[in-house]
TORVEX-688674 format. One line per field, with one value per residue (C-alpha): residue number from 1; x, y, z. Coordinates in Angstrom, 1 decimal. Layout:
BEGIN
nr: c(NUM,...) .
east: c(X,...) .
north: c(Y,...) .
up: c(Z,...) .
This chain:
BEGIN
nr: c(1,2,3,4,5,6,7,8,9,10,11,12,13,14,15,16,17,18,19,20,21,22,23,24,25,26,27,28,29,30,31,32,33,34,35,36,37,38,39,40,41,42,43,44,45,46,47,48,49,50,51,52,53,54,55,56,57,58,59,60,61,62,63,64,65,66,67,68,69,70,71,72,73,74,75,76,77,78,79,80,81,82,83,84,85,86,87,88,89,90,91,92,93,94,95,96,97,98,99,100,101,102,103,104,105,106,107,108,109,110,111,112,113,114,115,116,117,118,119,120,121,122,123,124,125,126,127,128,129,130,131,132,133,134,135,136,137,138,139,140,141,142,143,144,145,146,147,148,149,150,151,152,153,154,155,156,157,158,159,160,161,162,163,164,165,166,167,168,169,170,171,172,173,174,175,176,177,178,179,180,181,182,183,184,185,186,187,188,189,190,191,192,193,194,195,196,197,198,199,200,201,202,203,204,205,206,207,208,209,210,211,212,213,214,215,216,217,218,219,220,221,222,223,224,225,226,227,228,229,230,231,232,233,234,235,236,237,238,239,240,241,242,243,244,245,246,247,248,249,250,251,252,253,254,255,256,257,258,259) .
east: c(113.6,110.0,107.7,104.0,102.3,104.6,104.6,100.6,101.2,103.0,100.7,97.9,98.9,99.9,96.5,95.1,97.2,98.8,102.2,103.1,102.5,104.4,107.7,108.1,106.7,109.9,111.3,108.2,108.0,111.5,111.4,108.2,110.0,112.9,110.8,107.8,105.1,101.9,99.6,97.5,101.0,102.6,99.3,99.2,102.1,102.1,98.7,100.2,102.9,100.3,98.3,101.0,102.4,98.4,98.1,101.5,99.8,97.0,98.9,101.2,98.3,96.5,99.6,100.2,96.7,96.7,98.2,100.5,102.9,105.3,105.5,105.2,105.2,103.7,107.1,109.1,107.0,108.8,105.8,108.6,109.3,105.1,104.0,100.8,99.8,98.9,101.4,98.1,95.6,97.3,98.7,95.1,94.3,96.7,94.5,91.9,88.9,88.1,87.4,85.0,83.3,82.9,85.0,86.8,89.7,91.0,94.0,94.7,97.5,100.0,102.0,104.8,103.6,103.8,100.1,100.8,103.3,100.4,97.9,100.1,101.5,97.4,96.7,99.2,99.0,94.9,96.7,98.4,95.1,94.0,91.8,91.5,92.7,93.1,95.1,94.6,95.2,91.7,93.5,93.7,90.3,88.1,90.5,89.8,86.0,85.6,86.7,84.4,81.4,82.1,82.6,79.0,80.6,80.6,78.3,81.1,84.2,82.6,81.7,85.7,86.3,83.3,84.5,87.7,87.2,89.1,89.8,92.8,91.8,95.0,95.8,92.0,92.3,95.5,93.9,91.0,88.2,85.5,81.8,81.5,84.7,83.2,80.3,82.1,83.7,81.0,79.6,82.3,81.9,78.4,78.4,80.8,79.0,75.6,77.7,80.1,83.1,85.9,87.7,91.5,91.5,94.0,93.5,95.8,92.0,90.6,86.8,86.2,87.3,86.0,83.6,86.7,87.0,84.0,83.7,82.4,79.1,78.6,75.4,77.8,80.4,78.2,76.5,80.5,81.8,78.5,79.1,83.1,82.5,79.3,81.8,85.2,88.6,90.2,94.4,95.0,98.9,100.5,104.1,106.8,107.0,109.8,111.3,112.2,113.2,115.6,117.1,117.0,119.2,121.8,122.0,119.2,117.3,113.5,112.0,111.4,110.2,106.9,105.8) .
north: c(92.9,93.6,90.1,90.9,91.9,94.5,96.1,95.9,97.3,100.3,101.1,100.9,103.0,105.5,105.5,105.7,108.8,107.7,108.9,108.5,104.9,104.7,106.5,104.1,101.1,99.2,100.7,99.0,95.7,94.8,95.6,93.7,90.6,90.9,91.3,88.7,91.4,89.9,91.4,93.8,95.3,95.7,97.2,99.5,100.8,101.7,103.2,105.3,106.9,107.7,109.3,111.3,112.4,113.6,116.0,117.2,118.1,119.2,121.7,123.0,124.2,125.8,128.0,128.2,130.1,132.1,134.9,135.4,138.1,136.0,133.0,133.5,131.0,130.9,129.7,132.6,135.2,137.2,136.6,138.4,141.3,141.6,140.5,141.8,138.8,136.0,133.0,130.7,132.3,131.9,128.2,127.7,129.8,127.5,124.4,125.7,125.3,128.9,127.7,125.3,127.5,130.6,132.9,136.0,137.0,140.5,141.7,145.3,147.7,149.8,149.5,147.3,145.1,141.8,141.8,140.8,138.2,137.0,136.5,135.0,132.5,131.3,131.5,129.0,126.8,126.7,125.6,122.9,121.7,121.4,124.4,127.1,130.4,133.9,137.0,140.2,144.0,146.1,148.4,146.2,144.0,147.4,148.1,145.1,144.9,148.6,147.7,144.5,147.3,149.2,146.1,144.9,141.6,142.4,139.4,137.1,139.0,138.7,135.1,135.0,136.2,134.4,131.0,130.4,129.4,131.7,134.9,137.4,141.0,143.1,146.5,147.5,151.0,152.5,154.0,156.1,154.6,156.2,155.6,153.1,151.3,151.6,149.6,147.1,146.3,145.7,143.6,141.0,141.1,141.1,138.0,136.2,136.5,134.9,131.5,131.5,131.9,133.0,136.0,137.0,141.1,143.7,147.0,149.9,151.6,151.3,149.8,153.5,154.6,152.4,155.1,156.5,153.2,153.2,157.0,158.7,156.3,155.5,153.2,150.8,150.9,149.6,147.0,145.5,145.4,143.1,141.1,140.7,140.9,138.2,135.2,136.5,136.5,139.7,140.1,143.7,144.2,146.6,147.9,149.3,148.6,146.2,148.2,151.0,148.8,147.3,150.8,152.1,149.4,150.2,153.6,155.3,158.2,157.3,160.0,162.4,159.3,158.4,155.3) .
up: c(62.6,64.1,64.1,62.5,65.8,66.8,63.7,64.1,67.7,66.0,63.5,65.7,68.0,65.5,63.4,67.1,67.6,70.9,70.4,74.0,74.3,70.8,71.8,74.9,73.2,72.9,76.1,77.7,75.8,76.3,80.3,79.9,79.1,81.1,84.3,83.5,83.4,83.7,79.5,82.1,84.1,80.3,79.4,82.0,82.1,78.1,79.3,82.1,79.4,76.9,79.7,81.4,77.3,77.2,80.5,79.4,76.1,77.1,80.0,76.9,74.9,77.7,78.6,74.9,74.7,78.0,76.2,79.6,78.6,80.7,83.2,86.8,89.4,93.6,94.4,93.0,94.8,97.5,100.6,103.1,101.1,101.2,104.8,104.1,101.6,103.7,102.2,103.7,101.6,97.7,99.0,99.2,96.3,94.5,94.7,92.1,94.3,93.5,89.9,90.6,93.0,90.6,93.2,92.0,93.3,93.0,94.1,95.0,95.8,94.2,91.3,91.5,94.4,92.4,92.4,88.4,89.9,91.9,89.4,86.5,89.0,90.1,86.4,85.3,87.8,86.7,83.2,84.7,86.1,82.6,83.0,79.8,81.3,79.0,80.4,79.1,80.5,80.8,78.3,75.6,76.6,76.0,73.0,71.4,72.2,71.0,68.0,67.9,68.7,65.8,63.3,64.4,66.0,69.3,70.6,69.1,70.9,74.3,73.9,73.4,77.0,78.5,77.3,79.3,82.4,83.7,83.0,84.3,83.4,84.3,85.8,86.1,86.8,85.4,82.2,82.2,80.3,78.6,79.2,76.2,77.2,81.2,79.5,77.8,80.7,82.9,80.1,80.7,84.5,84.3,81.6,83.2,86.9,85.2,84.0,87.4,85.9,87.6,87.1,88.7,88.4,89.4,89.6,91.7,92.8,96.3,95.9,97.1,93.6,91.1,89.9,88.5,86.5,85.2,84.2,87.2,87.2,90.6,89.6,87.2,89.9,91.9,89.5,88.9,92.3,93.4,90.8,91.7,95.5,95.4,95.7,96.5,97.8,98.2,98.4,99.2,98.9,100.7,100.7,98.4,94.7,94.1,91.7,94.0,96.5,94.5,93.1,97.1,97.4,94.5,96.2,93.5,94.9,94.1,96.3,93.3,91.1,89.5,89.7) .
């Protein structure tokens, strides 16, 4: 039977809402006791619990609202089946300094390069850092804001991809777009560059052929890519899609195949 003050304890760390100092609370009293904890080790240690239940919290609802259309990690990417990505460059990449710095990082190079792999992996790990992060292909980000346009709320739907802080914009590049989705697009880039928020882009185009992106205008072209290239770090991937590698080695003939 629980004396007075613990069942005070309890409650006040329930009405308190610190449900990771409760869970452990008689786990940590009783060790407490048995080891002559001094009030401010016992208090610390219920402390540390409730901090560490917190971050863990606070890391599930960030990758709960990243959208990612699945998990990737650094540590499952294949860095000798690509030589050309420098395994120094994302290990640093990996640290987050890029957020707090504004950088964009783009990564180019055919389909099926793990330049997706790449991205998801840097994305997450921003999540786990605490940071708000929001994937979304280019397809369905001018989708969406096209339809914002035409139901007059279109200041409200870019504040949406403004707010995270940051924001992976996949497969830039692979559809064309027309001159009002072109627009829309650079909107995001262009709002995002004035608060220096990151962005994490892939795209299969050369910078050579981003007017094709942006529907044969060379001038917003432009505009975008010295936004993007301002602050920077650029991870051109080069090499065969995984994909075929892997059916070149089942015996598959891909040399008639689309990619």
């Amino acid at each position: 039977m629980k004396t007075l003050y613990e069942e005070i304890a309890m409650e006040g760390l329930e009405v308190l809402k610190m449900k990771g100092a409760l869970n452990v609370l008689d786990q940590i009293a009783q060790q407490a006791s048995a080891e002559q904890w001094s009030y401010t080790q016992f208090l610390g240690r219920l402390m540390e619990k409730e901090l560490a239940q917190r971050k863990q919290n606070l890391i599930d609802i960030c990758l709960q609202m990243a959208n990612f259309p699945y998990l990737k990690s650094i540590a499952g990417y294949d860095f000798n089946a690509q030589p050309s990505v420098d395994k120094k460059i994302i290990e640093e990449l990996a640290t987050g300094r890029y957020l707090e710095e504004g950088r964009c990082l783009l990564f180019l190079g055919p389909p099926g390069v793990g330049k997706t792999h790449l991205a998801i992996g840097l994305a997450s790990l921003a999540c786990a850092q605490g940071k708000k992060a929001y994937y979304i292909s280019c397809a369905d980000l001018v989708r969406k804001l096209k339809v914002a346009l035409d139901e007059n709320r279109l200041h409200r739907a870019l504040q949406n991809f403004t707010r995270p802080k940051l924001l992976l914009i996949d497969e830039v590049g692979y559809l064309e777009l027309s001159k009002v989705e072109a627009s829309l697009l650079f909107q995001v880039i262009s709002k995002r560059y004035e608060l220096n928020a990151s962005i994490i882009l892939t795209s299969n185009k050369h910078f050579s052929n981003w007017g094709d992106i942006f529907a044969n205008d060379a001038i917003m072209a432009t505009a975008a890519l010295d936004r993007l290239l301002h602050k920077s770090t650029i991870i051109n991937i080069k090499g065969d899609s995984y994909r075929l590698k892997e059916k070149k080695l089942a015996g598959i003939n891909t040399s008639t195949e689309k990619i």
